[in-house]
C-alpha positions in Angstrom: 0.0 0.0 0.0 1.0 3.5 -1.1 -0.2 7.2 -1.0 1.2 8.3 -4.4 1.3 11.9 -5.8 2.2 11.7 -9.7 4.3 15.0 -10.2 5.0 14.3 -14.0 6.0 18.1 -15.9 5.7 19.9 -12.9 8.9 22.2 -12.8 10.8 21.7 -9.8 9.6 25.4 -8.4 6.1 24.3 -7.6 7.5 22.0 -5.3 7.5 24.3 -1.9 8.7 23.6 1.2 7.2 26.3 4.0 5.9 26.4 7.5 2.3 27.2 8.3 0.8 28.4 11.8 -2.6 27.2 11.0 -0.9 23.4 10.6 1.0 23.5 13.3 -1.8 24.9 15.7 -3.7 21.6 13.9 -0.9 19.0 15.0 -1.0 20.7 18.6 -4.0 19.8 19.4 -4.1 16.9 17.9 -1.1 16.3 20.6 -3.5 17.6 23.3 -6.3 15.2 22.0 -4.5 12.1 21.4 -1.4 12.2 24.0 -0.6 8.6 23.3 0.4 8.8 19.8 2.9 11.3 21.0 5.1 9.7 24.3 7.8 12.4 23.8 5.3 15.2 24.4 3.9 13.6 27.4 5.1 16.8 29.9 4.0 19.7 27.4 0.5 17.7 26.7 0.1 17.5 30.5 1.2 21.0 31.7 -0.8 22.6 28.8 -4.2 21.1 29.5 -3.9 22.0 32.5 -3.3 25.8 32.3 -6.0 25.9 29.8 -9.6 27.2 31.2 -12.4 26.0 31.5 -14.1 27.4 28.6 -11.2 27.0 26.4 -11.1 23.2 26.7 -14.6 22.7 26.3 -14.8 24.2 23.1 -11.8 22.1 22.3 -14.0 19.3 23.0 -16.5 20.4 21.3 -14.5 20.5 18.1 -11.6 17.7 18.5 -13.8 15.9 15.6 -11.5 18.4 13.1 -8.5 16.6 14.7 -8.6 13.7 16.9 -9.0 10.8 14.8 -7.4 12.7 11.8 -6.5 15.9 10.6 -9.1 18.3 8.6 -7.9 19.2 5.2 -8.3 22.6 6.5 -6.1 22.6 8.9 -3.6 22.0 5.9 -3.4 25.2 3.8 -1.9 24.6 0.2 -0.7 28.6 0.1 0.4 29.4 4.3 0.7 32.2 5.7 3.6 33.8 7.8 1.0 33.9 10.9 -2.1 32.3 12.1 -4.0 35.7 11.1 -3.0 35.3 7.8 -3.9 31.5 7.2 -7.2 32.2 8.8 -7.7 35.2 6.6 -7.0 32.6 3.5 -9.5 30.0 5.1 -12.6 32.8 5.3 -12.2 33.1 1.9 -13.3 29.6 0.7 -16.9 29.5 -0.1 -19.3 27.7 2.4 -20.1 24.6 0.3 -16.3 23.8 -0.2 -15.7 24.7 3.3 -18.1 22.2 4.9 -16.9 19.3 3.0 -13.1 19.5 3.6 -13.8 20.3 7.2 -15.6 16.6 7.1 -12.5 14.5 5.6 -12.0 13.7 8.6 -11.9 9.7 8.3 -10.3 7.1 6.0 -12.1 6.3 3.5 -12.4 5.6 -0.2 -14.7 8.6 -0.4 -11.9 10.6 0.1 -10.4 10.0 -3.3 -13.4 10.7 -5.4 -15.3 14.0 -5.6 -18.3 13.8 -3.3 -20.9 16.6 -2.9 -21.1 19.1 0.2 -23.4 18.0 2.6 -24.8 21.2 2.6 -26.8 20.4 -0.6 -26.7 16.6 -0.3 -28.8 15.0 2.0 -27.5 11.8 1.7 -24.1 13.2 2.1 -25.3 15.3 5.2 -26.6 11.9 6.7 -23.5 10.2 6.2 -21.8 13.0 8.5 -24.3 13.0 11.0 -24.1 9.6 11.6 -20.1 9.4 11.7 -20.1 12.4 13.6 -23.0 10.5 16.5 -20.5 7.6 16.5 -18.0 10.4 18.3 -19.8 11.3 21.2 -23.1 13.8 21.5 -21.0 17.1 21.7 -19.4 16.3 18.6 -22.6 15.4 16.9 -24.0 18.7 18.2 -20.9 21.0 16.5 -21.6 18.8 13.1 -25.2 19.5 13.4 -24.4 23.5 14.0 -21.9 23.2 10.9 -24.4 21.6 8.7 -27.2 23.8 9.6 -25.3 27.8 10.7 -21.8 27.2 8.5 -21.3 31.1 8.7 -22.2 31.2 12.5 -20.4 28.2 13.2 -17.3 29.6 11.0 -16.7 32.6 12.9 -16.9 30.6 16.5 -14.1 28.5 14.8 -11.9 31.2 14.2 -12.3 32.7 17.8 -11.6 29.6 19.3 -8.5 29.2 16.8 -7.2 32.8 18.2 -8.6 31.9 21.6 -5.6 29.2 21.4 -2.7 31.5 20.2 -3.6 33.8 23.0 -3.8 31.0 25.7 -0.5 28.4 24.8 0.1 28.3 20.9 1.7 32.2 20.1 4.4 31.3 22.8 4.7 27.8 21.1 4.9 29.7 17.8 7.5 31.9 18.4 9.9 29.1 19.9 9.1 26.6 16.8 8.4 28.9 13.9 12.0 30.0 13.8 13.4 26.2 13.2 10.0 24.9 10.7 11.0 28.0 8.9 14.8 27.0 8.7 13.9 23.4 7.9 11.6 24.8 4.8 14.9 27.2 3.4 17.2 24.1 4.4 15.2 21.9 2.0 14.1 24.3 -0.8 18.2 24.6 -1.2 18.7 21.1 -1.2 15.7 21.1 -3.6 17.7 23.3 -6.2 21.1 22.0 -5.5 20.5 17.8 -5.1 17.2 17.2 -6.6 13.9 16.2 -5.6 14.9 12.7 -4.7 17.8 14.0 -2.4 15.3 16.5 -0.6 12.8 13.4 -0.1 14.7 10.7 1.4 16.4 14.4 3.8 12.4 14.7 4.6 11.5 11.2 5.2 12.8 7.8 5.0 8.9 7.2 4.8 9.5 9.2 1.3 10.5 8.4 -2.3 10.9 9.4 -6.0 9.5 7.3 -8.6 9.5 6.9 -12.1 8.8 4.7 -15.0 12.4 2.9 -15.0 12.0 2.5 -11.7 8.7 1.2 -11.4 9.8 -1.5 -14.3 12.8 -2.6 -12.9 12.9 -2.1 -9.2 9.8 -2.8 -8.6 10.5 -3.9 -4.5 13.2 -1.2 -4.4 10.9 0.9 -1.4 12.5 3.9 -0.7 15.6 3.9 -2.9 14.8 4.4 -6.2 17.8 5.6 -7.0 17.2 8.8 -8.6 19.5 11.3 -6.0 21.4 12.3 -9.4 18.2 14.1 -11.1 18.9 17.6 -10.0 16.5 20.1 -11.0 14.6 17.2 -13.2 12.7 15.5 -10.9 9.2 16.6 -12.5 10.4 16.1 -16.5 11.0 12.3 -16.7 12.2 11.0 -20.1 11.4 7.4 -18.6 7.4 8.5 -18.5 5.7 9.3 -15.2 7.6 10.6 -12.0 5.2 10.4 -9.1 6.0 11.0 -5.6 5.6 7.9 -3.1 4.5 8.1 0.6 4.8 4.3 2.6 1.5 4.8 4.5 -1.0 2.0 5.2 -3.1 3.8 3.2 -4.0 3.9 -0.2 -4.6 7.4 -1.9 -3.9 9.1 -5.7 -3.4 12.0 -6.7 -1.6 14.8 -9.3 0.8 17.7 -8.3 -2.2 19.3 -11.2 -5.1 18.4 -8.9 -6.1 22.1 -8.4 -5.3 23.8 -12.6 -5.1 27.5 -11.0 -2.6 26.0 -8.5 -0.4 23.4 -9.6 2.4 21.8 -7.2 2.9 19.9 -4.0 3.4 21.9 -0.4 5.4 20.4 2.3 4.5 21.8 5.7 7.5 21.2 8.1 6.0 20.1 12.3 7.3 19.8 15.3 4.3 18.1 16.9 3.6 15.7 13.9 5.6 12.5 14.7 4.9 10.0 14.2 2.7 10.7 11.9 3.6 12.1 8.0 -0.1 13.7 7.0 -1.2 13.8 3.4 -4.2 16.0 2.3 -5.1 14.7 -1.4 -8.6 15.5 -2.0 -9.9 15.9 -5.3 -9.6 19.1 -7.1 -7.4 20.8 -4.0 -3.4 20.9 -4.3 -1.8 17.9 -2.3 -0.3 19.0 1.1 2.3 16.6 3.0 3.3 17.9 6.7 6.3 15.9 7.6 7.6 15.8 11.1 10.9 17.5 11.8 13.6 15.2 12.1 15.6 15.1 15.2 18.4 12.9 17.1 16.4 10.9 19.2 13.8 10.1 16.7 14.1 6.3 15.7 14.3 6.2 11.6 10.7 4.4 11.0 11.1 0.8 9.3 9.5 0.4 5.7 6.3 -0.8 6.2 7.0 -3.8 3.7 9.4 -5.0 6.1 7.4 -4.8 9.1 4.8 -6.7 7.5 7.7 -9.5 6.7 8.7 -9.7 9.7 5.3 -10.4 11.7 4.2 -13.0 8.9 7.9 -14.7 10.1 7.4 -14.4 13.4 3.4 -15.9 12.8 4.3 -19.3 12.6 4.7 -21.6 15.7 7.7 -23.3 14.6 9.6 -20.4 14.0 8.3 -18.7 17.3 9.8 -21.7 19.2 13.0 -21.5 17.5 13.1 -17.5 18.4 13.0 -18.4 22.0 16.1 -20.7 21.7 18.1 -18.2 19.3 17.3 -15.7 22.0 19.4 -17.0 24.6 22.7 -17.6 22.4 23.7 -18.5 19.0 23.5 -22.3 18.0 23.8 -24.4 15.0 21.7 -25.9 12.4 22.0 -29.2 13.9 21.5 -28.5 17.6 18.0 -26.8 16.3 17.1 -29.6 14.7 17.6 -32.1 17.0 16.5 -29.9 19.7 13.3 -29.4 18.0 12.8 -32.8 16.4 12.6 -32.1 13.0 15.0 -32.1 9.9 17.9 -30.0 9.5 16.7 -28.9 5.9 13.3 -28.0 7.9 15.3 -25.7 10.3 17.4 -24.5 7.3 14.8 -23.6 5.9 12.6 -21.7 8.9 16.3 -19.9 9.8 15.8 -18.3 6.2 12.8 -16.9 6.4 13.9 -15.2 9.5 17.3 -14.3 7.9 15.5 -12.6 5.4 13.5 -10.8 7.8 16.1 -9.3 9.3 15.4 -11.4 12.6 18.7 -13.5 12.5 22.1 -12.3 12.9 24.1 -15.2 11.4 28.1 -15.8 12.2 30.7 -18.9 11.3 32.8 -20.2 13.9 35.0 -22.8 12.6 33.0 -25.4 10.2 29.9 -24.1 12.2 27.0 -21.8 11.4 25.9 -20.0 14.7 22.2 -18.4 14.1 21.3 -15.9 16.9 18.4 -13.8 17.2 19.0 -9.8 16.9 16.9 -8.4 19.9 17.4 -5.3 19.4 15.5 -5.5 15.7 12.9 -7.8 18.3 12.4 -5.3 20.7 12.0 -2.2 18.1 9.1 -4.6 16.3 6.5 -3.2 18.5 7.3 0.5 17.4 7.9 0.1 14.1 4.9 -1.7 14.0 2.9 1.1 16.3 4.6 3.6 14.2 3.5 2.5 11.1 -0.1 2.7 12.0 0.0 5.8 12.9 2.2 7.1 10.4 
C-alpha cells in the first residue's frame, strides 16, 4: 500500500517547502487530544491542559472531531501564511459549500479519493456526516449539526476559538518553533535546487520516495531507494514516463501535483508536533499537502512498512516462534536446532531463512559451524515500528 502523488511536468519550483501556523496549531491539538500517539510530548500535553480554562477546553472538545482521529484538510493550507492571522484570513475566503466538505475529511475512507458533494446540498451526504459524527460522542454530533445547519455562524466561533488558542498556549509555542520549521523549509528548498527532488525526499523522510517509469519497471520492490539522487532540477520532466512521488503509508490514496489547474504543485508543511505521523491531504480538485515531522536525534528512523509486515508473517508461525526463543538466549547451530526441536535439518534451514531474510537473525561462522542468533534489538524495536507504522 502507497499514497502516491504523480508530479510528471511539474517544474521543480512548484515543489515548496514552507511552514504554516494554522498546521501546526492543527498537530498541537491533535497532541493535546490524542497524548498517546505522541510519548515524547507527554510533559507539554500535561502542563498545557492543565493551564488551559475551563471554557477553552470545552470548546476544544466540542470541536476535537476536526482533529482527533485525523487531521481536517483545513487545517492543511496549500498557500500558508507567515501567521495564524494570515492562514485564517485565506480560510474565510473559501466559499461555504467547499468549506463544509473539507472540514468533514476527517476519516479514512475511499470517499476521500473521489469528488463527493457538500453535505450542505446533499442529503444523503449530510446523513453520512451526522451519523459518523453521532459515533463520536453527542458534543461532537451537536458541533456537526451547527456546521451543517449555521456554517457562517459556526465559521466565525471556529476562528475565535482558533485565536482563543494562540492567545492561551500556541503564540508562545509559535515563536519558539516557527524560527526552526522556517529553517527546515529554506534548508530543503536549497537542497531542492542544489540535489534534486529525490535528495530532498529521502532528507524529509525515509517514509518518502521518488518514482519513475524505470523504476517502477525494474525495481519494482526497491521501497524507498529508487535511485534517482542524481536528477537535479529534473525530478518533474521524466524522459522514462511518469515521475510520481511515493509516501509508505497503510493507506492507499492518488493524486496529481495538477489536482487544483489555477494552482499546480505539491506543499510540504515542516511540524514539530507531527511525529509519528507524515499527513497527506489529497482530496480531489485541491493541491496535495504533505506535513512531515521535523527530524531530530532521538527520533528512531521508522522501518519500511514492507518489512514490518515481513517480519510479523515470520514471526506468525509456531515453529519459527519456538526457534526464536532458543536463538534468544545464544547463538547455536543448524544441527543443535534440529535435534533440539525434532525435525529435519533442511526443515530448520529452511525456517532460519525466512527469519534471515526478515532481518530477525544475525548469522556468524565459527569454525566449520554456522551460529544463528536472534537480533533483539531488531525484536524489541518490532512493536514500534509496528505502532509507528499505523500511525504514520
Amino acid at each position: 500500500m502507497a499514497n502516491v502523488i504523480d508530479i510528471t511536468g511539474l517544474p521543480p519550483e512548484r515543489v515548496v517547502f514552507t511552514p504554516s501556523p494554522l498546521a501546526e496549531l492543527g498537530a498541537a491539538l491533535h497532541a493535546l487530544s490524542e497524548p498517546g500517539h505522541h510519548p515524547g510530548l507527554h510533559g507539554w500535553v500535561t502542563a498545557t491542559n492543565a493551564a488551559l480554562k475551563t471554557d477553552l477546553a470545552d470548546r476544544l472538545c466540542e470541536a476535537d472531531i476536526l482533529w482527533r482521529s485525523s487531521r481536517s484538510d483545513i487545517l492543511l493550507p496549500a498557500r500558508p501564511g507567515a501567521t495564524l492571522a494570515e492562514d485564517l484570513d485565506e480560510l474565510d475566503k473559501i466559499g461555504d459549500e467547499r468549506f463544509v466538505a473539507a472540514a468533514f475529511e476527517i476519516t479514512c475512507s475511499p470517499r476521500y479519493t473521489r469528488p463527493t458533494p457538500s453535505p450542505l446540498v446533499d442529503a444523503g451526504e449530510r446523513a453520512r456526516i451526522r451519523e459518523m459524527a453521532a459515533a463520536r460522542g453527542p458534543r461532537q454530533a451537536a458541533f456537526t449539526d451547527r456546521m451543517l445547519t449555521d456554517p457562517d455562524g459556526l465559521r466565525v466561533w471556529l476562528r475565535r476559538l482558533f485565536e482563543d488558542c494562540e492567545e492561551a498556549f500556541f503564540g508562545d509555542i509559535w515563536r519558539r518553533v516557527g524560527i526552526q520549521l522556517a529553517a527546515d523549509a529554506r534548508h530543503k528548498t536549497e537542497l531542492l535546487r542544489r540535489k534534486g527532488l529525490a535528495e530532498t525526499l529521502s532528507a524529509t523522510s525515509r517514509a518518502l520516495w521518488l518514482e519513475d517509469a524505470q523504476d517502477r519497471s525494474g525495481n519494482s520492490g526497491n521501497s524507498g531507494n529508487s535511485g534517482n539522487s542524481g536528477n537535479s532540477g529534473n525530478s518533474g520532466n521524466s524522459s522514462n514516463g511518469s515521475t510520481r512521488i511515493v509516501l509508505d503509508k497503510l493507506a492507499q490514496g492518488r493524486t496529481t501535483a495538477f489536482a487544483d489547474p489555477a494552482d499546480p504543485g505539491v506543499t510540504f508543511l515542516p511540524t514539530s508536533f507531527g511525529w509519528p505521523h507524515l499527513v497527506f491531504a489529497h482530496a480531489q480538485g485541491w493541491r496535495p499537502v504533505l506535513q512531515y515531522p521535523v527530524a531530530s536525534p532521538e527520533l528512531p528512523a521508522p522501518a519500511a512498512l514492507e518489512l514490518v509486515q515481513q517480519r510479523l508473517e515470520a514471526l506468525g508461525h509456531p515453529m519459527r516462534m519456538q526457534l526464536c526463543r532458543t536463538l534468544s538466549r545464544g547463538p547455536h547451530s543448524t544441527g543443535e536446532l534440529a535435534e533440539a526441536f525434532g525435525i529435519t535439518s533442511p526443515e530448520v534451514s529452511r525456517h532460519i531463512a525466512t527469519l534471515k531474510k526478515a532481518g530477525l537473525i544475525q548469522t556468524r561462522r565459527r569454525g566449520r559451524y554456522v551460529l544463528h542468533q536472534l537480533d533483539l534489538q531488531v525484536v524489541a524495536r518490532l512493536g514500534s515500528d509496528f505502532l509507528e507504522g499505523v500511525l504514520r
